[in-house]
C-alpha positions as CSV (number, residue, x, y, z in Angstrom):
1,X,250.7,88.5,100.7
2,X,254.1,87.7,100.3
3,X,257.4,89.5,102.4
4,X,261.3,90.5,101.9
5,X,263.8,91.4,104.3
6,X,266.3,93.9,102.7
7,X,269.8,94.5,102.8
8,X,269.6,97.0,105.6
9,X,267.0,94.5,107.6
10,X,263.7,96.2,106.9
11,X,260.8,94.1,105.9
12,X,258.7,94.9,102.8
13,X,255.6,93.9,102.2
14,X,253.8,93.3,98.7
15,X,250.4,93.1,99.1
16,X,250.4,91.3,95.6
17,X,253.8,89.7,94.2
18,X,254.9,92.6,92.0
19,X,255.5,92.2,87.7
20,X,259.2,93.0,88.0
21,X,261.8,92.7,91.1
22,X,265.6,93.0,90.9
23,X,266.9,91.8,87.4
24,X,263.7,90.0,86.1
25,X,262.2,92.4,83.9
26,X,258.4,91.5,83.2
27,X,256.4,87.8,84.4
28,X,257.9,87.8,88.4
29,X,254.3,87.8,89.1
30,X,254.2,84.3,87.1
31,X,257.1,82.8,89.1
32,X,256.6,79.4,91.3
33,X,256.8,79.5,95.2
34,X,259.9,78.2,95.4
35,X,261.5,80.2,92.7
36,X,260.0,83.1,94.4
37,X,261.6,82.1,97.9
38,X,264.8,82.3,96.0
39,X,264.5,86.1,95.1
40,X,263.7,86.2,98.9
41,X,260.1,86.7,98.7
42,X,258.3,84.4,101.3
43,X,254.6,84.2,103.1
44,X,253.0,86.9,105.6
45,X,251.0,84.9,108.2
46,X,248.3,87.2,109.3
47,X,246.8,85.8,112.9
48,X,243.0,86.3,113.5
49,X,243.6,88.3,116.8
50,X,240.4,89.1,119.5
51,X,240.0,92.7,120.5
52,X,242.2,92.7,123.2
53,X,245.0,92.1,121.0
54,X,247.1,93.7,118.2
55,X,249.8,93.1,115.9
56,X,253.3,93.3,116.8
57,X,256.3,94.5,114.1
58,X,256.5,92.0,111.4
59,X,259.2,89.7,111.6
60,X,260.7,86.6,110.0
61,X,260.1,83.2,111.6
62,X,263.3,80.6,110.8
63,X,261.0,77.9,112.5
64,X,258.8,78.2,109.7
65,X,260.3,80.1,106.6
66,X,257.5,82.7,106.9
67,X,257.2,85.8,107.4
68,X,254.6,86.5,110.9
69,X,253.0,89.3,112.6
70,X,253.4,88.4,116.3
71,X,250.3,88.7,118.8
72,X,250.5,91.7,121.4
73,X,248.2,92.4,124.2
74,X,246.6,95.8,124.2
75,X,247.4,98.1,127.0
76,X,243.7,99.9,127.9
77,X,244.0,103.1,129.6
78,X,239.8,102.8,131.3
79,X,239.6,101.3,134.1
80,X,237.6,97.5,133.6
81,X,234.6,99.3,135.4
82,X,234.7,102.0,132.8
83,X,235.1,99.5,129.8
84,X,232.2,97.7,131.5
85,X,230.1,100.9,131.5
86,X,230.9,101.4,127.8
87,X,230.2,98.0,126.6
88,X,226.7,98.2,128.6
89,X,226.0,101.6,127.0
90,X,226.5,100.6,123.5
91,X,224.8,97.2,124.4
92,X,221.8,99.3,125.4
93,X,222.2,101.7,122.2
94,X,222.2,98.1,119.7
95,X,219.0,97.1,121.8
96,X,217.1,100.6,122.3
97,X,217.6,100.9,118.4
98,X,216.1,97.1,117.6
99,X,213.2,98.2,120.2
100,X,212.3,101.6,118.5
101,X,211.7,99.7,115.1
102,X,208.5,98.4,117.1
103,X,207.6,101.6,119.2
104,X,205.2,103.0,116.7
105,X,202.8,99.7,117.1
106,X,203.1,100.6,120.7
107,X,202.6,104.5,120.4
108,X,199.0,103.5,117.8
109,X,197.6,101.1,119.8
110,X,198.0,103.0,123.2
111,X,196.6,106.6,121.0
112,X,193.7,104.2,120.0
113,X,193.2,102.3,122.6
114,X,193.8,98.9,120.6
115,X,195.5,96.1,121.9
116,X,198.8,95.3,120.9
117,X,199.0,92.1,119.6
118,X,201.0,89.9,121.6
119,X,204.2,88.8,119.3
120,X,204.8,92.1,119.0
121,X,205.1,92.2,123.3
122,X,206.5,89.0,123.4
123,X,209.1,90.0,121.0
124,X,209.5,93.2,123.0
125,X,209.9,91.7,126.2
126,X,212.4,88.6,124.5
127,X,214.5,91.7,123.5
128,X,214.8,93.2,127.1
129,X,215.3,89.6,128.6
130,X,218.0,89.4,126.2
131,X,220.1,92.6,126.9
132,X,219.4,92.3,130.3
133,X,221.0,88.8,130.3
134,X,224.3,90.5,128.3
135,X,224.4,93.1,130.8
136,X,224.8,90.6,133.7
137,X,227.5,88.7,131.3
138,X,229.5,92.0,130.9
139,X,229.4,92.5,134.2
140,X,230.8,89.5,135.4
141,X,233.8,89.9,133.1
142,X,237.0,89.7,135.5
143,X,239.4,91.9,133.2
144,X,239.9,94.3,130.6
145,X,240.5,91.7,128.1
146,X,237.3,89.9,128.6
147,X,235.1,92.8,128.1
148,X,237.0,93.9,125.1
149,X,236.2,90.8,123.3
150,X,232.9,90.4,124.5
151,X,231.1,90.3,120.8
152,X,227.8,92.6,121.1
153,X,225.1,91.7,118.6
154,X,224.1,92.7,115.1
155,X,220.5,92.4,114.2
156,X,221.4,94.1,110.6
């Protein structure tokens, strides 16, 4: 992604540098870095951000001749035992879902009387250990930020 500041001090962004710009008719798109830094067209530095975070207002950077979207903190308007409650209840959802893919074994064997065999329980009971274990780690997050980067799992 490339950047230019204009005349009146906006920055535009170009997601891909484009064909033509200013008095070069056709094959911009071909030009060299630095011949592009000389129509004024320079780098975007996109930061990984967590998320607690967001991106500020692009702006240019003279320390490094790029163009950077700045790191901002996220203001959350829950309260950290409401974000906590959240996270624990879609925590819960991700696990309750993973656990019904089994419940049918559990639902025949209990209508038949069978016993279910025991990877199937072990499996089970590995998946309650395991939210149960999150739970207490979302629980002992101090602040907002914390529990809105705590990562939840994916078993897709």
């Amino acid at each position: 992604m490339k950047a230019r500041q204009l005349e009146d001090g906006t920055i535009k962004t170009f997601n891909r540098v484009p064909k033509r710009l200013d008095k070069v008719i056709g094959g911009f798109d071909t030009l060299s870095d630095s011949e592009l830094e000389s129509f004024g067209l320079y780098d975007v530095v996109t930061p990984v951000i967590k998320a607690s975070q967001k991106l500020g207002a692009i702006e240019w950077s003279e320390q490094y001749s790029v163009f950077l979207y700045p790191v901002e903190n996220k203001e959350f308007s829950q309260s950290l035992a409401e974000m906590k409650a959240q996270k624990i209840e879609n925590l819960k959802a991700i696990y309750g879902a993973e656990l019904a893919k089994t419940d049918w074994i559990i639902i025949r064997d209990q209508e038949l009387g069978n016993t279910t065999d025991s990877d199937v329980l072990t499996a089970r009971a590995a998946l309650r250990t395991n939210c149960a274990t999150k739970e207490t780690a979302i629980n002992g997050k101090t602040t907002k930020a914390y529990v809105a980067d705590y990562s939840l799992p994916s078993f897709i």
